[in-house]
C-alpha positions in Angstrom: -22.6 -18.8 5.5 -20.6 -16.4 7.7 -17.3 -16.9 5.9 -19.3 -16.5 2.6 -20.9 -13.3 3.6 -17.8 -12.1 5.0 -16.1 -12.5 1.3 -19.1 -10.5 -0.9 -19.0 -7.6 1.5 -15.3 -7.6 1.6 -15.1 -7.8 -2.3 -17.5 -5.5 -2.4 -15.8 -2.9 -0.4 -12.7 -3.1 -2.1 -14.0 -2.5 -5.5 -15.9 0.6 -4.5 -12.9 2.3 -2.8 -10.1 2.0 -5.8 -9.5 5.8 -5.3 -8.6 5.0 -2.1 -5.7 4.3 0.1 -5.0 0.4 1.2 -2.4 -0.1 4.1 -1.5 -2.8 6.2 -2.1 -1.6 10.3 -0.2 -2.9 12.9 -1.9 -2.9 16.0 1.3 -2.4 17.6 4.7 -1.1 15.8 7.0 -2.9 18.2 6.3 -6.1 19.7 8.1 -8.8 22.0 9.7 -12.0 20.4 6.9 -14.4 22.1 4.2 -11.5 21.4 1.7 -12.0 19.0 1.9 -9.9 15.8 -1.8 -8.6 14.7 -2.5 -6.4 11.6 -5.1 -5.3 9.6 -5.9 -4.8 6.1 -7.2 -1.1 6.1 -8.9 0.8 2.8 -9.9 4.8 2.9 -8.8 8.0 3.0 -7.0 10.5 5.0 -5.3 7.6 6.4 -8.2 6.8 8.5 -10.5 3.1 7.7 -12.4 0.6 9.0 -11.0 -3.0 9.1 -11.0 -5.7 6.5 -11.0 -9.2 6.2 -8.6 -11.5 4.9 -9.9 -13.0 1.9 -7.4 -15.8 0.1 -9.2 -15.1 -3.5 -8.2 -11.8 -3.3 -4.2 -12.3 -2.2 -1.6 -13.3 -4.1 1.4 -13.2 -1.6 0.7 -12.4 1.8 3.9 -13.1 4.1 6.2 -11.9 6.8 10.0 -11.4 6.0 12.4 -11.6 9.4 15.8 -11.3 8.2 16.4 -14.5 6.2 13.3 -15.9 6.8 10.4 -15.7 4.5 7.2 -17.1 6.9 3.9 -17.0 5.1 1.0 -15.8 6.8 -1.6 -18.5 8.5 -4.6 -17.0 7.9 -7.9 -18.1 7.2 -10.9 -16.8 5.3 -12.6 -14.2 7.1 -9.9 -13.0 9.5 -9.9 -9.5 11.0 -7.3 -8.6 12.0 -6.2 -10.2 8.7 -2.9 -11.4 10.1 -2.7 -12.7 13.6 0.4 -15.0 13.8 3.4 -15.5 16.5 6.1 -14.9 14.5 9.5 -15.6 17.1 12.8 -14.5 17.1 13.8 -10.7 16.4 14.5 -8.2 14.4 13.2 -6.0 11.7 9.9 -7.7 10.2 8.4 -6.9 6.8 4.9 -7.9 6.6 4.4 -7.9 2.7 0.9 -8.4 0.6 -0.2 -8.1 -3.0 -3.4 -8.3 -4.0 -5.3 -9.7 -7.1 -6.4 -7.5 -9.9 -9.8 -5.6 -8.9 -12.0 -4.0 -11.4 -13.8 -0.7 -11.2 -15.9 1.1 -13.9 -16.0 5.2 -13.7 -19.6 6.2 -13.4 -18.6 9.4 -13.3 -15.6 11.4 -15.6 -15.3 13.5 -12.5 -13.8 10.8 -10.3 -11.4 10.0 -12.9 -9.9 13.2 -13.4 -10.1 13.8 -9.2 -8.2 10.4 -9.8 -5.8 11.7 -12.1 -5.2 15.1 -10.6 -4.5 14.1 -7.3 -2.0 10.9 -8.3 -0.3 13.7 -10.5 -0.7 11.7 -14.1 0.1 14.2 -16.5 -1.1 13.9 -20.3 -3.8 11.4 -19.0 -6.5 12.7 -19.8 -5.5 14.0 -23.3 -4.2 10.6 -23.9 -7.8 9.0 -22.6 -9.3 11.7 -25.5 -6.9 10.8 -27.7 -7.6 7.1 -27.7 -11.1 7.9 -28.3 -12.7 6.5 -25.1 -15.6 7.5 -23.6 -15.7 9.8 -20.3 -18.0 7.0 -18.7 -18.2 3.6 -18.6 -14.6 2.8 -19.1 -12.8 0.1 -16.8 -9.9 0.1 -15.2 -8.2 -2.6 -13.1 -5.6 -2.5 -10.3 -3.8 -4.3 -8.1 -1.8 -3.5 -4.7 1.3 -4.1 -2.9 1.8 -2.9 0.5 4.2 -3.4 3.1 4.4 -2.6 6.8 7.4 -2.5 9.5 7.2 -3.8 12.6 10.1 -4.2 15.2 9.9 -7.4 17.0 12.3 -7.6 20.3 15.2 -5.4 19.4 14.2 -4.6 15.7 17.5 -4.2 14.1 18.0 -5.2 10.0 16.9 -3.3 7.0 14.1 -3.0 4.9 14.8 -4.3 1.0 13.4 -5.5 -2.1 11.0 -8.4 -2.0 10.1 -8.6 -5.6 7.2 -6.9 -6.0 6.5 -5.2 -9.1 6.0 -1.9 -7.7 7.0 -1.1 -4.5 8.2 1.3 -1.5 11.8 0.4 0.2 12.5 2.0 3.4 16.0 3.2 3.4 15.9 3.4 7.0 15.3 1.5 10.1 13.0 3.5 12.2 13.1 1.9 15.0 16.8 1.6 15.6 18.6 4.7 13.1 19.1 7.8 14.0 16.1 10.3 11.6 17.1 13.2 12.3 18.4 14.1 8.9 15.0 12.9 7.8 13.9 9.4 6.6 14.6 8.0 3.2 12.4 5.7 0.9 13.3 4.9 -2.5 9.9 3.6 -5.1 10.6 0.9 -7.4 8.9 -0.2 -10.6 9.6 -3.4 -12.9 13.0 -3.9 -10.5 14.0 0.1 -11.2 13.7 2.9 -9.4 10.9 5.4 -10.5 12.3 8.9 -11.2 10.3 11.8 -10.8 7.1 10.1 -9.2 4.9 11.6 -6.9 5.1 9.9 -3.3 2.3 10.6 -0.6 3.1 10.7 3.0 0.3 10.7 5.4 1.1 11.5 9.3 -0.9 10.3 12.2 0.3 12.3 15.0 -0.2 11.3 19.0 -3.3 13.1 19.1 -5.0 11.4 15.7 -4.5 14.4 13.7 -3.1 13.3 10.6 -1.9 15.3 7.5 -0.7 15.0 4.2 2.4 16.1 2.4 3.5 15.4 -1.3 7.3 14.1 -2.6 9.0 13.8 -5.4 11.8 11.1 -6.1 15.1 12.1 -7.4 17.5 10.6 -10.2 17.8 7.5 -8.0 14.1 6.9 -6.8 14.5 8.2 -3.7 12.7 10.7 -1.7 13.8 12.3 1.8 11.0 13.4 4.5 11.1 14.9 7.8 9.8 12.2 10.7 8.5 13.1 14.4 8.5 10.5 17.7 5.4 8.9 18.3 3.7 9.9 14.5 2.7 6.6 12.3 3.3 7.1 8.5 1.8 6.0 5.6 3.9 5.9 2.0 1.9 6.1 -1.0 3.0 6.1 -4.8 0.7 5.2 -7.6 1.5 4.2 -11.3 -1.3 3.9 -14.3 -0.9 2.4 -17.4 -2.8 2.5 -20.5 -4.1 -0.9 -21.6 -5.2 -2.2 -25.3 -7.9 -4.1 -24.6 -10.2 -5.8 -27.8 -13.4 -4.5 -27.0 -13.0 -0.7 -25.0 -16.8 -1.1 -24.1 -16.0 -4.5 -22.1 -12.7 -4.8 -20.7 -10.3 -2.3 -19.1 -8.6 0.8 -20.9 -6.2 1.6 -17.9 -4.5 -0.1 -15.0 -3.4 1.4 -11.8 -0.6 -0.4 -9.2 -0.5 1.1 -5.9 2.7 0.6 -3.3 2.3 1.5 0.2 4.4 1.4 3.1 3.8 1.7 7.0 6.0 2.2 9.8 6.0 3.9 13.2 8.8 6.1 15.1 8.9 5.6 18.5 8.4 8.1 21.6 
């Protein structure tokens, strides 16, 4: 009864948040080979969330990439932290999920152009008029990939591309290059790089304070940010797509796929 609790309020929650932000959060950035790696699914804004629960229904991939090695994550229905798995050896390790499609319907035409305003979608909304769909009661579906960078005994190796359909690659090792020329991510979409998309970097200083700054990526897909000891980053770029469904009243009229990294620099 617990575990089937534990998966309506965790549906729940992640249907009424799509506007928001989902990361993976290591409880600790670096780790020791025989240490045990623990993360947790996080959704919310300002880069600041409550927990989640692993829920297999709800996960299409959900692994940890150490080098060469692709290990899968163990965990059960329920879990929280949603990974909590002794990974050995060493190196850089890319903890990687995507989700399954979620739904939302917009109550409210003001949350969809907040939506749309703050991803940076231009000719959105005179496409949505355009199409002839309503301001309310229109669905949308999305999905998420995220990944998160944890250095496990001496952390060296590289960040790369693991196949997801959108995602954020780290240029960068941040816990073994030198950032002082800044750090370098470059957005990919459909196995190319996405030029001239917005990319959201949220900050979490030492003290908690955490702010926001907005990127753009160049004629590669890569965008260059400035990076401070101690500070743990978020990475955020979001694509929408129209979709054709049969029936606009019933099925969704836009998707949205999310990418997120996380990483820490050290002290």
């Amino acid at each position: 009864m617990r575990l089937v609790i534990a998966f309506l309020l965790a549906a729940s929650s992640f249907t009424s948040v799509q506007a928001h932000e989902f990361w993976i959060s290591p409880q600790s950035y670096q780790i020791a080979p025989d240490d045990t790696l623990f993360a947790d699914f996080r959704v919310g804004q300002k880069f600041k969330a409550p927990s989640f629960a692993y829920i297999p229904q709800q996960s299409v991939r959900f692994e940890v990439v150490l080098g060469d090695q692709v290990i899968p994550a163990n965990s059960r229905i329920g879990d929280r932290p949603a990974l909590s798995q002794r990974i050995g050896g060493q190196g850089l390790a890319v903890i990687v999920h995507e989700t399954t499609d979620a739904k939302l319907t917009y109550s409210e035409w003001e949350k969809f152009t907040a939506f749309v305003a703050h991803k940076d979608f231009p000719g959105v909304l005179e496409a949505h008029a355009a199409r002839g769909l309503p301001q309310t009661g229109f669905r949308e579906t999305y999905r998420r990939y995220v990944k998160s960078l944890v250095a496990i005994g001496d952390g060296k190796g590289a960040d790369r591309e693991m196949g997801l359909r959108t995602e954020i690659i780290a240029l960068a090792n941040p816990y073994t290059d030198d950032l002082s020329a800044g750090f370098a991510v470059r957005v990919m979409l459909d196995g190319k790089p996405r030029i001239d998309a917005q990319v959201e970097v949220f900050a979490r200083a030492p003290d908690d304070t955490v702010t926001s700054t907005f990127y753009r990526t160049d004629d590669q897909g890569q965008a260059i940010f400035p990076v401070q000891a101690g500070t743990e980053y978020l990475v955020d770029a979001v694509v929408l797509e129209p979709r054709q469904p049969k029936d606009p009243a019933k099925d969704p009229v836009w998707h949205s796929d999310w990418a997120s990294l996380t990483f820490k620099v050290p002290r």
